[in-house]
N, C-alpha and C positions, 0 to 999 in steps of 0.2 A: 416918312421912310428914312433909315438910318443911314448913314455915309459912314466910310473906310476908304484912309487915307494909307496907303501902303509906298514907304516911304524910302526910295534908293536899293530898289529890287533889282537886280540882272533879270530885264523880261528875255526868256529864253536862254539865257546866258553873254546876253550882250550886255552893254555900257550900261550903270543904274539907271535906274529912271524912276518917278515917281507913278502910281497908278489911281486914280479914285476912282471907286465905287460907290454909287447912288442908288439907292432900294438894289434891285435884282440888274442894275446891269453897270458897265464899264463905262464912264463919261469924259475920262479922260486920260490919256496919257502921253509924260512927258518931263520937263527939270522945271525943278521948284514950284513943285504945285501945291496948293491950299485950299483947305474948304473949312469956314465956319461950323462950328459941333461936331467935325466929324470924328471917330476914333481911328487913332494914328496908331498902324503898325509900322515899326522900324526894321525895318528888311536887313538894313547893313550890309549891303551887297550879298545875301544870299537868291537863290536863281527862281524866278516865278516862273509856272509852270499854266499851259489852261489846264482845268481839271482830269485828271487820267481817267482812261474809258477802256475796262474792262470786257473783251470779248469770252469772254472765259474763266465764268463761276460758279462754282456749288453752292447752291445756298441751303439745301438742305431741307426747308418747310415748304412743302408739308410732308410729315414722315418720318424724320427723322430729327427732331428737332433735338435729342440728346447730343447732335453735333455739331448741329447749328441753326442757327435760326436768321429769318429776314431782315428783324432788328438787328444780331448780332453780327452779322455776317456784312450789314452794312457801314453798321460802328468799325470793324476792322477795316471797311474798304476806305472809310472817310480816315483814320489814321494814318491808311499810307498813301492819301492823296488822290482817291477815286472818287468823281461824284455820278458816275453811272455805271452799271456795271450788267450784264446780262447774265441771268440766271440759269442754268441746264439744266434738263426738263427731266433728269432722271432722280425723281421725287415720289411720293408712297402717298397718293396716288400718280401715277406718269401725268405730265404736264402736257396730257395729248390731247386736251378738249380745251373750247372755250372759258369751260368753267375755274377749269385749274390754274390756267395762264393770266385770269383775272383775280384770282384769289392771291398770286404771286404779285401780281402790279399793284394792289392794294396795299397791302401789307409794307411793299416797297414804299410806295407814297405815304402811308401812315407813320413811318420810322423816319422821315425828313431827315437821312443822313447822307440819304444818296439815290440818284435815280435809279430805279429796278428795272428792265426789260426784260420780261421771260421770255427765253427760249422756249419754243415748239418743237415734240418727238415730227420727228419725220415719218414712224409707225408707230400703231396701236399697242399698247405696253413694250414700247422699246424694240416688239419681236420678232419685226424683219419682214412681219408674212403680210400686211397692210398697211397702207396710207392711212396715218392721223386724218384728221379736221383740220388739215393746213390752210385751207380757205376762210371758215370759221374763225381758226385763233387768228387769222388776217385782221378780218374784220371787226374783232371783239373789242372793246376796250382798247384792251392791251398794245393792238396795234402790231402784231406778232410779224416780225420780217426775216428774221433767223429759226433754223430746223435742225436738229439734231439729236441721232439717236445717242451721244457722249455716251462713255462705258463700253456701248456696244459700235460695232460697223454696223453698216446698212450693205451686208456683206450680198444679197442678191444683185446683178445688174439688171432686172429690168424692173424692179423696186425703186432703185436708183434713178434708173431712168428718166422714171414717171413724177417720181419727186422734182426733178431738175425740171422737167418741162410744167409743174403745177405752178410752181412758186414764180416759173421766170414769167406767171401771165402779172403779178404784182410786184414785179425786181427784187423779187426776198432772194435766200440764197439759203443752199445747205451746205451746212459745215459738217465734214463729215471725219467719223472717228476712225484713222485707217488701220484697221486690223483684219488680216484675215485670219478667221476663225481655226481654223482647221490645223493651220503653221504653229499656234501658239496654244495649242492644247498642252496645259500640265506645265508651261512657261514661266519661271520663277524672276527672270534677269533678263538682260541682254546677252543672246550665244555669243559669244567669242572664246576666246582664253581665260577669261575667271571665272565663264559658267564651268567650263571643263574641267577647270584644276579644283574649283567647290562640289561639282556634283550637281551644281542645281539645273534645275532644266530650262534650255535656251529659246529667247524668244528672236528669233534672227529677224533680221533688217528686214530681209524680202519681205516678210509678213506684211509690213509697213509700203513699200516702195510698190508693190502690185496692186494695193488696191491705189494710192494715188495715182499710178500711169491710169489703169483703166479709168479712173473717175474723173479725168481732164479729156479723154478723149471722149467722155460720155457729156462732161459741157461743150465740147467744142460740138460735137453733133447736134446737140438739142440749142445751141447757143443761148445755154444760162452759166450761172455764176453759181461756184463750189469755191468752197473755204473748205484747207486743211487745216483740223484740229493738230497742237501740239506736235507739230516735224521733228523727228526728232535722229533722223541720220545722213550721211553724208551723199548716201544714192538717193533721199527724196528729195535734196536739195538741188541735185542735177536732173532730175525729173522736174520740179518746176521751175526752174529756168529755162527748161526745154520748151515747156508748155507755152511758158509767157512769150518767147522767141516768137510762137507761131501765132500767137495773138489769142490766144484763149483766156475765157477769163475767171482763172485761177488768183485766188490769194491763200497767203498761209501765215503760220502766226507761231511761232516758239514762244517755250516757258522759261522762264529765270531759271528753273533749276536744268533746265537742259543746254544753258548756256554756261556752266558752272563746274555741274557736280559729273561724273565719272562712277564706270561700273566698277574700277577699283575699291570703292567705296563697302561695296557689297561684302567685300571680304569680313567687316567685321558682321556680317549674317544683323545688323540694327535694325529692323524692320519698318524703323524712321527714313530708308534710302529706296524699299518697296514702293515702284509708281508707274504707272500704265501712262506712255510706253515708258519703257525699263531705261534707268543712265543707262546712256551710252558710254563709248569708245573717248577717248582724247580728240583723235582726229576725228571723231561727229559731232565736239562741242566744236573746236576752231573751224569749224566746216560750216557750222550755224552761228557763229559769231560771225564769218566774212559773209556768208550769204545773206545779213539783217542790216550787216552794213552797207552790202549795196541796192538792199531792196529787193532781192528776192525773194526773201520771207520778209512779205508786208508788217507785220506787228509782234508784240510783246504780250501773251495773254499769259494769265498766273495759273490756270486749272486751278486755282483754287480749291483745295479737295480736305474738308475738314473730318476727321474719325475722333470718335471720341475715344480716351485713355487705353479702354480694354482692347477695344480692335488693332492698337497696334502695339498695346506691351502683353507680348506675345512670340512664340519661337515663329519664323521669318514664312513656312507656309502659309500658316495659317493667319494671319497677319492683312490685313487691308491694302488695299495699295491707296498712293496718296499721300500729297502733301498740301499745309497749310501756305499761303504765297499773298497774300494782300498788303502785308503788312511790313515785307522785305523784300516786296518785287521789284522797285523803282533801285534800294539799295546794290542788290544784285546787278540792275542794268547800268549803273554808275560804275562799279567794280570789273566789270566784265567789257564793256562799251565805251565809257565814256571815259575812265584813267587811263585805259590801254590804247585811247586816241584813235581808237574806229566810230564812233561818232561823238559829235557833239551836242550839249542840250537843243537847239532846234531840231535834230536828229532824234532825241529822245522824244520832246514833242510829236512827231509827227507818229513813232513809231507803236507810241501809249496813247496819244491822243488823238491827234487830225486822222489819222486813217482806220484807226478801229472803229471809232466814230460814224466814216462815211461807209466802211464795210456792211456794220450794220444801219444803216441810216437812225443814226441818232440824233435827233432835232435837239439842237441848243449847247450840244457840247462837241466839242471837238474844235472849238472856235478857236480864231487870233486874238491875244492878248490887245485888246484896242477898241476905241472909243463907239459905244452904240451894240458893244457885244455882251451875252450871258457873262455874268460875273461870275462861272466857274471856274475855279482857282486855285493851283498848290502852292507854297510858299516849303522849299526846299534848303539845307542848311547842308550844305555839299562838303564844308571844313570839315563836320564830325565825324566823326570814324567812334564808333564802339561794338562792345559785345552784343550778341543776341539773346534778349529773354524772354521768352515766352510766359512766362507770371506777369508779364503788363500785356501779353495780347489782348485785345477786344474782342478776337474772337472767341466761339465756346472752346476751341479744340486748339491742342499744342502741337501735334505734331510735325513740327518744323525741324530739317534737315540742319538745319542753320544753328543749333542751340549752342551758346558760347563761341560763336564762329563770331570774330570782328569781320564788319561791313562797314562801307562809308556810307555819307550820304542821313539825313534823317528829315522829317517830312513834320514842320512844324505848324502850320497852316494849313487848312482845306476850305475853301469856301465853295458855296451850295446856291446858285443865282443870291450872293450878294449876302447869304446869310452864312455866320462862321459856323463851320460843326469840329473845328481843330485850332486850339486857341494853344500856343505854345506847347504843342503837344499834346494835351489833354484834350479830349471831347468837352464838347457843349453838351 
């Protein structure tokens, strides 16, 4: 078995320390440590990371593999320091049967770049009118613990219901996509003042903030666990901090780009800034920057959402929504989080890693940096600051909001139980 010796790393962002790894796991950590043959990386005070756990990804296959693929989708998650990532189930065919959800975990485990977890539809093609095989993809392989229709709401409540009570008999949980249908017909943007003054049609907050009120009081009834997909305004965020107050048990998860980017954006009609749900407002990023720094929105998920070329260079209707995020998510959370001193890297840890992790129960990642644990691993280089290019993604698809935009932050290691798949930046 092969040793890595990773040598005066900030684990977390504390004081260097030395880390060795041994085959697939952590043996020791601490100052001036040594091991015979092993391969020495030279940290030089950049911040080690356990490996980041993605709640919230597209992968794309099967179906659409012109935009992304299992292999490819995991190469970009190993770039920007993910070594599990869970997959949405909204694939050609729907990832609503056993069979599909293993065809996903397969393919995961066969690309050895990152662990796959597929998401389970919570209904039969996505369509709101039946219950998936929530039980089945339980038990399949796969080990199915998370549900969700992504793209679409589970806009019925007693659909909803029944979901929330299937899953809570094996502690899974449904993440749910909050949109009501009806509010965001023909919805181009976020309603405020620059849908007005463009013309385009508005997708307002409420849409969003009704179905999370109703869908915390339908866990707190059933007493199961609901995850909100991508929060993204300033009434959901006092919705659930309401919820949590009363002890329900609600978690939620923002995206980089909604910690970030701004419907002002839109004005240039770039069909690169089109994303479900739609930037918001100014005051609904700093609204979700303070609410992630004190915990009320549990995690960092990227929606990863890959289109290939055609679907979004294109005039701004017709246009995809969706952005690519694997590969400049942690950059963004440095930017937005960590220089503006609302968290710090054990903060970021917790927020990429340890809790998305137990959200979905992910066995082996989401660990502490320390001795006897999975050698999942980022090795982050938090001095660099540059431009964004999409012609070195890993992934198949470019459309990233980010292009030419300087970020800090760059992700020069990723280790996989003990095995490297980001060796100074490049893939293994």
């Amino acid at each position: 078995m092969s040793k890595t010796l990773i040598r005066g790393a900030k684990v977390l962002g504390g004081e260097p320390q030395d880390v060795l790894i041994d085959g697939e796991t952590i043996t020791q950590v601490g100052a001036s440590l040594s091991a015979e043959g092993a391969q020495v990386v030279e940290a030089g005070g950049k911040v080690l990371l356990p490996g980041l756990v993605d709640l919230h990804t597209h992968l794309r296959e099967p179906g659409r593999e012109d935009s992304e693929t299992v292999l490819t989708g995991t190469r970009a998650a190993a770039s920007g320091g993910y070594t599990n990532v869970f997959a949405m189930a909204n694939t050609f065919p729907v990832a609503d049967t056993a069979g599909v959800v293993e065809q996903v975990w397969r393919l995961g485990q066969e690309s050895g770049y990152c662990d796959v977890q597929p998401i389970g539809a919570v209904t039969v093609g996505l369509e709101g009118q039946k219950l998936a095989e929530l039980g089945a993809m339980h038990e399949s392989a796969a080990g199915v613990t998370v549900f969700s229709d992504d793209g679409k709401c589970v806009h019925d409540a007693v659909i909803m219901r029944r979901a929330l009570e299937y899953v809570k008999a094996f502690d899974g949980v449904v993440a749910q996509h909050a949109q009501e249908p009806r509010l965001t017909e023909g919805a181009q943007m976020n309603e405020g003042v620059v849908s007005a003054e463009l013309g385009l049609g508005g997708w307002p907050a409420v849409a969003e903030e009704s179905v999370i009120a109703r869908d915390v009081l339908l866990a707190d009834h059933v007493g199961s666990r609901v995850h909100i997909c991508h929060l993204s305004t300033a009434g959901s965020v006092e919705i659930v901090r309401w919820a949590k107050s009363r002890g329900i048990r609600v978690t939620a998860e923002v995206t980089p780009h909604h910690l970030l980017l701004t419907d002002e954006l839109v004005r240039s009609y770039n069909p690169v800034y089109k994303v479900n749900p739609p930037l918001r407002t100014e005051r609904d990023v700093l609204a979700l920057r303070e609410a992630l720094a004190d915990g009320t929105i549990d995690i960092v998920a990227t929606d990863h959402a890959p289109h290939p070329h055609e679907d979004k260079d294109c005039e701004w209707a017709a246009a995809a929504m969706g952005m690519v995020g694997l590969e400049t998510a942690l950059s963004v959370v440095q930017e937005t989080m960590v220089d503006t001193g609302l968290l710090d890297w054990a903060g970021v840890a917790d927020r990429m890693s340890f809790t998305p992790a137990r959200i979905g129960r992910a066995e082996g990642h989401g660990r502490p940096v320390s001795a006897g644990e999975p050698a999942n691993l980022t090795l982050v280089d938090t001095a660099y600051r540059g431009p964004v290019d999409p012609a070195g993604f890993a992934s198949r698809s470019r459309n990233t909001p980010y292009e030419g935009r300087e970020l800090p932050g760059r992700v020069t290691h990723t280790w996989l139980r003990g095995k490297a798949t980001l060796v100074d930046g490049k893939l293994t």
